[in-house]
NUBA-292195 format. One record per residue: residue number from 1; residue in one letter; x, y negated, z of N, C-alpha, C, O, CB in turn. Coordinates in steps of 0.02 Angstrom, whole numbers, plus 32768, in hexadecimal, padded with zeros to 4 digits. Glycine has a CB too. Layout:
<nodes>
NODE   seq   type    n.u    n.v    n.w   ca.u   ca.v   ca.w    c.u    c.v    c.w    o.u    o.v    o.w   cb.u   cb.v   cb.w
NODE   NUM      A      X      Y      Z      X      Y      Z      X      Y      Z      X      Y      Z      X      Y      Z
...
</nodes>
This chain:
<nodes>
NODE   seq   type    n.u    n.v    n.w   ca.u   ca.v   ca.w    c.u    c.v    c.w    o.u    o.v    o.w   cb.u   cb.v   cb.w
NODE     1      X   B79E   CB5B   3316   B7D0   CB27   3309   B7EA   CB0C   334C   B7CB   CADC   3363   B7B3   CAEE   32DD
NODE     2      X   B811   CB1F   3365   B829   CB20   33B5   B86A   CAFD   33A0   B886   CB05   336A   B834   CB77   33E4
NODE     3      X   B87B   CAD8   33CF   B8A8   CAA7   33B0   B8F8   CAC7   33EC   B8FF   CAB6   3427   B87F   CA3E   33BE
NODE     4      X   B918   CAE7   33D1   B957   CAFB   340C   B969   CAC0   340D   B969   CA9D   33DB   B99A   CB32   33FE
NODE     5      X   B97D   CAAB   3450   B987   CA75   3455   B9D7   CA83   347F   BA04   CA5C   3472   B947   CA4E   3476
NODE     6      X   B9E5   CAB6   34AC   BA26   CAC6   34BB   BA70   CA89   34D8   BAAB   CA95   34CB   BA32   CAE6   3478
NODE     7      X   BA5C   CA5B   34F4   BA7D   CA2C   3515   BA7E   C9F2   34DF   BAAE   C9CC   34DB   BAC4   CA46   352F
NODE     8      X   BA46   C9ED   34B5   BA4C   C9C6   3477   BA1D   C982   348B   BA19   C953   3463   BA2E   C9F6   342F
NODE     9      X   B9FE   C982   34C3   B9C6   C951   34DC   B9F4   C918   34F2   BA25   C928   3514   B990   C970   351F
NODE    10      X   B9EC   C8DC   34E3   B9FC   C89C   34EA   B9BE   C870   3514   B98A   C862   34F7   BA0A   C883   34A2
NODE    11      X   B9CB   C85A   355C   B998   C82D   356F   B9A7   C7F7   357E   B9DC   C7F0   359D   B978   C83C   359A
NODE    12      X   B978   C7B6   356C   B977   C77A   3580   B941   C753   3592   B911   C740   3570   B991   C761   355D
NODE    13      X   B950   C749   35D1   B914   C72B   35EC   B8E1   C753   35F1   B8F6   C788   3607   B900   C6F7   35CC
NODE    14      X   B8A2   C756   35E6   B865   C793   35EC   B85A   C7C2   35B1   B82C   C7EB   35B1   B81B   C772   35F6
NODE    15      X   B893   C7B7   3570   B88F   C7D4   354A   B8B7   C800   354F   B8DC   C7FE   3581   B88E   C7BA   3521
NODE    16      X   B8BF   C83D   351D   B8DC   C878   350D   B8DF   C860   34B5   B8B6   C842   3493   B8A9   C8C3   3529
NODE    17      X   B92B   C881   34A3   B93C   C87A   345A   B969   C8D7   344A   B99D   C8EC   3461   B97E   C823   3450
NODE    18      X   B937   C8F9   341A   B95D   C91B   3401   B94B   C948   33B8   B910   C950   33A9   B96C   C93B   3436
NODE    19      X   B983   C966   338C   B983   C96C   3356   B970   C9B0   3356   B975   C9CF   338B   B9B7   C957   3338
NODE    20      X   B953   C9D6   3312   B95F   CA1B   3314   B990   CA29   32CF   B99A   CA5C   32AE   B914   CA44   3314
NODE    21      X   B9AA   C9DF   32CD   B9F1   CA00   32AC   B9DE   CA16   325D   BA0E   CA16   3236   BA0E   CA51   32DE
NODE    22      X   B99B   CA29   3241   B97F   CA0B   320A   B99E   C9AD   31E3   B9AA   C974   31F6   B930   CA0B   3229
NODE    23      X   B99E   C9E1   3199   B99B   C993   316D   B96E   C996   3143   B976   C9BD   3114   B9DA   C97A   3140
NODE    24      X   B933   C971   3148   B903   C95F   3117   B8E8   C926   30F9   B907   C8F1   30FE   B8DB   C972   3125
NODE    25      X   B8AE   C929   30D8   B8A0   C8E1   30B6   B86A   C8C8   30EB   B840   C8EE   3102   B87E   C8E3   305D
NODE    26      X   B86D   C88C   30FB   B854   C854   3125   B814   C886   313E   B81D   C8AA   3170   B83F   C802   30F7
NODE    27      X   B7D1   C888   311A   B795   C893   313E   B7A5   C8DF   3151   B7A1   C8E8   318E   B74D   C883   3110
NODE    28      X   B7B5   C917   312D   B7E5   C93F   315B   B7F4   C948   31B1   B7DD   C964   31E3   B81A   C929   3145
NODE    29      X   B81A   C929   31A0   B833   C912   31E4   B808   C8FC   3222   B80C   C90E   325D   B85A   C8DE   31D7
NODE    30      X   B7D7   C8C9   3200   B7B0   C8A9   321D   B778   C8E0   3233   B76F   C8DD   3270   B79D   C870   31F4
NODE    31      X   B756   C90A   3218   B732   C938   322A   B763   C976   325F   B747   C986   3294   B713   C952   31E2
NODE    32      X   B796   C98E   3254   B7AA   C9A8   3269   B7B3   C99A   32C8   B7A7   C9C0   32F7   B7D0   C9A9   323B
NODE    33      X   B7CE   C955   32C7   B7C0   C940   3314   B768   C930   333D   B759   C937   3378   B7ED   C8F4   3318
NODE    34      X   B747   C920   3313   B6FD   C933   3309   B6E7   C95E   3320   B6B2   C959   3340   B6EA   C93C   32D7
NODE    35      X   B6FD   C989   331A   B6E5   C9DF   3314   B6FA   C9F3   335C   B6D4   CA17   337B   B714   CA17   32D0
NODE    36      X   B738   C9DD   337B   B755   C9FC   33B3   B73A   C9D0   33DF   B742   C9DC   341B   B79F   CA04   33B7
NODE    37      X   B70B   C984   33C5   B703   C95B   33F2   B724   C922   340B   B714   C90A   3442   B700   C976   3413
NODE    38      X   B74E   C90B   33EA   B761   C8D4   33E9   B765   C8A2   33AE   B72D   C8A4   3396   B78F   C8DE   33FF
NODE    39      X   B786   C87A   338D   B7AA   C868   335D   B7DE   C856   3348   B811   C85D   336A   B79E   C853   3351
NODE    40      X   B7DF   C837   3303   B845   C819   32F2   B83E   C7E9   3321   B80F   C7C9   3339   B869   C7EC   3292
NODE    41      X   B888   C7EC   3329   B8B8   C7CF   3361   B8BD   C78A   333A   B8CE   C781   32FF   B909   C7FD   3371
NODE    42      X   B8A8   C754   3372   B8AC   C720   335F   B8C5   C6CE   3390   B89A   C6A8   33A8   B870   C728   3345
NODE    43      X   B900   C6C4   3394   B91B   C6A0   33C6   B8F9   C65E   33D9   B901   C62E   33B3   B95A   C695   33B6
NODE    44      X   B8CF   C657   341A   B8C6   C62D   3447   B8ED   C5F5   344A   B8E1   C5B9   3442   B8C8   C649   3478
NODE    45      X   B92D   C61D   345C   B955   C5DF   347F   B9BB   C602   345A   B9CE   C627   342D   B941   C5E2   3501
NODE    46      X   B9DD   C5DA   3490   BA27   C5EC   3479   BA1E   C63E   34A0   BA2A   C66C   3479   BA75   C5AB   349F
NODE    47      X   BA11   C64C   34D1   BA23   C693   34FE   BA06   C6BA   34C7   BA26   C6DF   34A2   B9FC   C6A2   3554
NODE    48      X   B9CA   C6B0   34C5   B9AE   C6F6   348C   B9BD   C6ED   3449   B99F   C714   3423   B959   C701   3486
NODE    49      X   B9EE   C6B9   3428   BA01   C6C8   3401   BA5C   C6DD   3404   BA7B   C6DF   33CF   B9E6   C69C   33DF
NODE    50      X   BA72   C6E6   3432   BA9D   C703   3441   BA9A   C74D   345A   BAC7   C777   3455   BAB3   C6DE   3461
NODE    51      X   BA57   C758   347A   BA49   C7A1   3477   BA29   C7D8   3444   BA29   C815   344E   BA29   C7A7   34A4
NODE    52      X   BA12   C7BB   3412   BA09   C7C1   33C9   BA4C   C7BC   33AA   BA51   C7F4   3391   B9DA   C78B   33AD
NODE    53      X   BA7E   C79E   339C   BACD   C7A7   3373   BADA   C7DA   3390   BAE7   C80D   336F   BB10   C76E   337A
NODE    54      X   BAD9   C7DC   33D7   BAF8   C814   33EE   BAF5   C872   33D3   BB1A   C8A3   33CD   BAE1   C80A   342E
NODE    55      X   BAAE   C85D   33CA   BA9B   C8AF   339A   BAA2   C8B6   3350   BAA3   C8E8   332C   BA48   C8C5   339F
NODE    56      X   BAA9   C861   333D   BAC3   C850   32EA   BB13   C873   32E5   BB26   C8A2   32C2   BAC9   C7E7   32D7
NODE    57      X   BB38   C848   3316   BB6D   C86B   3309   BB7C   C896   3326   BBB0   C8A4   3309   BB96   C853   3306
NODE    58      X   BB75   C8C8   335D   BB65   C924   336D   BB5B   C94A   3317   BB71   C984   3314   BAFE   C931   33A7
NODE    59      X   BB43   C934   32E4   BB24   C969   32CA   BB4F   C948   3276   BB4F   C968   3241   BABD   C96E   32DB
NODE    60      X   BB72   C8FE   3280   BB8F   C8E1   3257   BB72   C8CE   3220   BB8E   C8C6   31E9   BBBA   C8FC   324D
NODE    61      X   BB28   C8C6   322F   BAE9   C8AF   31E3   BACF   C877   31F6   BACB   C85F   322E   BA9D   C8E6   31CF
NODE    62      X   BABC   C864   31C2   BA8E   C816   31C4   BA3E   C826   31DE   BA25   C85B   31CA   BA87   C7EB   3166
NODE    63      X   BA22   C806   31FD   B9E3   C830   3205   B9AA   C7DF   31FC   B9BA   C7A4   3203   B9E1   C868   3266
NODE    64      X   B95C   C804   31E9   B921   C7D3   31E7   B916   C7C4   322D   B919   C7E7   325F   B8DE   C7EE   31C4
NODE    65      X   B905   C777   3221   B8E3   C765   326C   B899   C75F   3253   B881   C761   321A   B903   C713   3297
NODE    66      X   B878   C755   3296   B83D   C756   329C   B80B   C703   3290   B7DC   C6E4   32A9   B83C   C779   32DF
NODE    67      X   B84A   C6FB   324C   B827   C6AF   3239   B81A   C6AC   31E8   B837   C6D2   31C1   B861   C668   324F
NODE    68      X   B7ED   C67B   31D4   B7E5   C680   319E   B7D4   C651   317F   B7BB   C628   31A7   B7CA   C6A3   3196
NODE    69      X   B7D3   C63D   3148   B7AC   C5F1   3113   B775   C5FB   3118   B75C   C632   310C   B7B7   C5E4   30BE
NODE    70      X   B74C   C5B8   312E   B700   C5B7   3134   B702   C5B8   30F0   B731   C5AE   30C9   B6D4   C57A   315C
NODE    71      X   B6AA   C5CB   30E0   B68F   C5DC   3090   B685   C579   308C   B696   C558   305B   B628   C624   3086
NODE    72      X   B66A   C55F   30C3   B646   C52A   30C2   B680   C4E8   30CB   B686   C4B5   30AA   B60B   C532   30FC
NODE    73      X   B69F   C4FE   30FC   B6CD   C4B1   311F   B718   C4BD   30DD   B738   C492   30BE   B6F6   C4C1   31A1
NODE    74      X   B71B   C4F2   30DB   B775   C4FE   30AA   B795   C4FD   30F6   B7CD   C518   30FB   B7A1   C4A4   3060
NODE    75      X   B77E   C4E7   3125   B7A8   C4F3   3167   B7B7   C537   318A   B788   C55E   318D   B789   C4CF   3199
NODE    76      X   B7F8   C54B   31A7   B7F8   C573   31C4   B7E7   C586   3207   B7F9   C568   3239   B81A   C57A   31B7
NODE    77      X   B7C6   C5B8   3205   B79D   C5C3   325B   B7AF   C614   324F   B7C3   C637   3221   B729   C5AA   3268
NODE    78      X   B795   C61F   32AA   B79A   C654   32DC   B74C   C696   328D   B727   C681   3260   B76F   C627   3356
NODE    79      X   B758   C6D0   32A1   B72C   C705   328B   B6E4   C6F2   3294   B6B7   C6F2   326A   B73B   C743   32AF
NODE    80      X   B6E3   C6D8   3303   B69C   C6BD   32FA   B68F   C675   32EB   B66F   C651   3312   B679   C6CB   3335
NODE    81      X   B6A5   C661   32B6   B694   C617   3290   B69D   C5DB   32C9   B681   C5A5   32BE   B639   C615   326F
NODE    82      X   B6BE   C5E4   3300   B6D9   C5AD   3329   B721   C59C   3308   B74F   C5C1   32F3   B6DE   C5C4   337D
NODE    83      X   B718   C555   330D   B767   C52E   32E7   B7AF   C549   3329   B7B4   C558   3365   B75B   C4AD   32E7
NODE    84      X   B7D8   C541   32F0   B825   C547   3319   B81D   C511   334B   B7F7   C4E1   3348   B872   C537   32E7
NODE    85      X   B845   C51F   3375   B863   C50B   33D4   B8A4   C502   33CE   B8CB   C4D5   33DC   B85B   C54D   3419
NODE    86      X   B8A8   C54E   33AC   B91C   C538   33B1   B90A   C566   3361   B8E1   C590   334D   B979   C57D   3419
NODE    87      X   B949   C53F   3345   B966   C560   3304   B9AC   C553   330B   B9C5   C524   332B   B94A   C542   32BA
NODE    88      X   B9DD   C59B   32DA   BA17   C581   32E8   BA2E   C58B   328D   BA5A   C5B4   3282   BA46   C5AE   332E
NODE    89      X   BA1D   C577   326B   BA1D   C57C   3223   BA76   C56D   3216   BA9A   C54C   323C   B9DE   C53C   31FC
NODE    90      X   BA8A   C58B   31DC   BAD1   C58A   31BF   BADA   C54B   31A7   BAAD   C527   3191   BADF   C5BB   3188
NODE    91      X   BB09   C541   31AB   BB23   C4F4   3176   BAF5   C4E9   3137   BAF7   C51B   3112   BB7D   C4FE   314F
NODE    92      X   BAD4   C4C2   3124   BAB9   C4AD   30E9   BA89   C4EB   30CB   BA7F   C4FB   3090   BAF5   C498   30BA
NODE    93      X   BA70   C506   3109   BA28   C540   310E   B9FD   C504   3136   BA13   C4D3   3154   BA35   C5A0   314A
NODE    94      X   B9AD   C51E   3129   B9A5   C541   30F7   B9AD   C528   30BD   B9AD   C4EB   30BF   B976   C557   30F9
NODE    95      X   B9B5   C53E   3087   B9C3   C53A   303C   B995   C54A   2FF5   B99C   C53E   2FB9   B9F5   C561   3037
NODE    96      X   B961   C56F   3022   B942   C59C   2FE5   B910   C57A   2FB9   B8ED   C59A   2F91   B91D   C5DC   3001
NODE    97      X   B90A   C531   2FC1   B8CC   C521   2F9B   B874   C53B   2F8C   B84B   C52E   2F60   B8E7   C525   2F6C
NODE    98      X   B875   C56B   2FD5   B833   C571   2FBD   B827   C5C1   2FA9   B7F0   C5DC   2FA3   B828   C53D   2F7E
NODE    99      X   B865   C5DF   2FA1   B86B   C60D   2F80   B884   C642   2F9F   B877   C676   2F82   B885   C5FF   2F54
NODE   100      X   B8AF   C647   2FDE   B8B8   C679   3014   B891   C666   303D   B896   C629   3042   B8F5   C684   3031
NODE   101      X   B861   C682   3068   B833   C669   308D   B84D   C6A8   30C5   B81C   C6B1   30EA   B7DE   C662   3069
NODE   102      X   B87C   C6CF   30D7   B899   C6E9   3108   B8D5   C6D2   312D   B8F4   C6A1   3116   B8A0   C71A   30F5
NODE   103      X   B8E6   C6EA   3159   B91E   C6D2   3177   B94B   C706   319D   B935   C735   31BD   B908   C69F   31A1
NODE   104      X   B987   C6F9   3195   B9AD   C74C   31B2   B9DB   C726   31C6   B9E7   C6F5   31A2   B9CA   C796   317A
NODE   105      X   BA01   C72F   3202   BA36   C72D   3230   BA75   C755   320F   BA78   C78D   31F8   BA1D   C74D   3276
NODE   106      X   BAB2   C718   3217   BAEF   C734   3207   BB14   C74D   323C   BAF9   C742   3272   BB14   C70A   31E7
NODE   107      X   BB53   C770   3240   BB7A   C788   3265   BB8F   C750   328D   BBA6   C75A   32C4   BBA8   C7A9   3246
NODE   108      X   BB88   C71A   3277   BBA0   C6DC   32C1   BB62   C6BC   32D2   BB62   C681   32E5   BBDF   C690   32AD
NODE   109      X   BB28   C6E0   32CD   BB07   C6A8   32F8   BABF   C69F   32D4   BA84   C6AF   32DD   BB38   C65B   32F9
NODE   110      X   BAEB   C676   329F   BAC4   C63F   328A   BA88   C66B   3239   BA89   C6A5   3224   BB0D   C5F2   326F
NODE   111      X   BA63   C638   3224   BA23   C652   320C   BA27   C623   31DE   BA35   C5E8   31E3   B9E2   C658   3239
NODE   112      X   BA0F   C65F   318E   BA20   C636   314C   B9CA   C65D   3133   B9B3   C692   3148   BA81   C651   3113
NODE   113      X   B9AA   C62B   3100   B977   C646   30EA   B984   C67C   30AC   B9BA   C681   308F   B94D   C610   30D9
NODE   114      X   B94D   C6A4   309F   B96E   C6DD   3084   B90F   C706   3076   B8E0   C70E   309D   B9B7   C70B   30CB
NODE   115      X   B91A   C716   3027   B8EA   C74B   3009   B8CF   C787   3038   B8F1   C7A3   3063   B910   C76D   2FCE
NODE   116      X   B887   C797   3025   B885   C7C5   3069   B88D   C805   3040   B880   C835   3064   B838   C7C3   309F
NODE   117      X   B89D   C815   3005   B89F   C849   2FED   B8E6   C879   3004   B8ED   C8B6   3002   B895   C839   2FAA
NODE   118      X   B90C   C84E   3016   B946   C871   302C   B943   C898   307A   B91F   C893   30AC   B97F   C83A   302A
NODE   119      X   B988   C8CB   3063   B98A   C8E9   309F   B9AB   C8D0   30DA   B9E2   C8B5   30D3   B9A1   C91D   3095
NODE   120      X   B98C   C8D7   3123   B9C7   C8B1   3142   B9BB   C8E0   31A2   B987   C8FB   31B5   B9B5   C83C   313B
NODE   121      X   B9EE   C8DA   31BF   B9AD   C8FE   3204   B991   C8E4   320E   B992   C8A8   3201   B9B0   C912   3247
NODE   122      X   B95B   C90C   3234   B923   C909   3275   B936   C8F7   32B8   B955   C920   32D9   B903   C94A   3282
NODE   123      X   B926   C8BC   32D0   B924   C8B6   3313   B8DE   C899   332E   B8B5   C86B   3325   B95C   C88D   3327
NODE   124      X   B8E8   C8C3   334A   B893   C8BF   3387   B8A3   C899   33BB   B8D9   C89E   33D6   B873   C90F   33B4
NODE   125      X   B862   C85F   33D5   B870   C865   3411   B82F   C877   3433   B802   C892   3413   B891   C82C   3428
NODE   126      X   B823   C860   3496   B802   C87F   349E   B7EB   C860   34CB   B7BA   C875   34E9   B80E   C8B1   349E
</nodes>
């Protein structure tokens, strides 16, 4: 599972962001950057989440970030169970009541909560 990456790498700051252009369902995904050694792409700050859109819209899909609904708080945090730093959530997101406990990035930016059963890309970072 070698990820072509082909001028597709996005960096910010000490990170690396990139897709293999795959659309799958949340843990999917999540294993998939796993596997190569990294994980979902999950924005720090404004730069890395501008270098993350950037491969959203390259490939013109919504993709999972690397955040999720605690089982315990209902709050949303980072993969390794550290709370958000920066969020840039959509107008009147999140929304889901409890009930999308994923989160996927739109073509401008911004981040609406969302079922993990759906398909959406992969972005790794690194």
């Amino acid at each position: 599972s070698v990820l072509a990456l082909n001028g597709k790498i996005r960096k910010a700051g000490e990170k690396m962001f990139a897709s293999n252009g795959k659309k799958v369902d949340f843990p999917s995904a999540l294993r998939s950057c796993e596997e190569v050694g990294g994980t979902l792409a999950a924005p720090k700050n404004e730069e890395e989440n501008k270098a993350i859109v950037d491969i959203v819209k390259q490939h013109n899909q919504y993709a999972y970030l690397g955040i999720r609904k605690g089982e315990t708080s209902g709050q949303f945090r980072y993969i390794n169970g550290m709370p958000l730093i920066y969020s840039s959530w959509h107008q009147h997101e999140p929304n889901g009541q409890g009930k999308e406990k994923c989160v996927e990035m739109y073509t401008d930016g911004t981040w609406n909560d969302k079922k993990c059963n759906m398909y959406r890309l992969t972005i790794c970072e690194f």
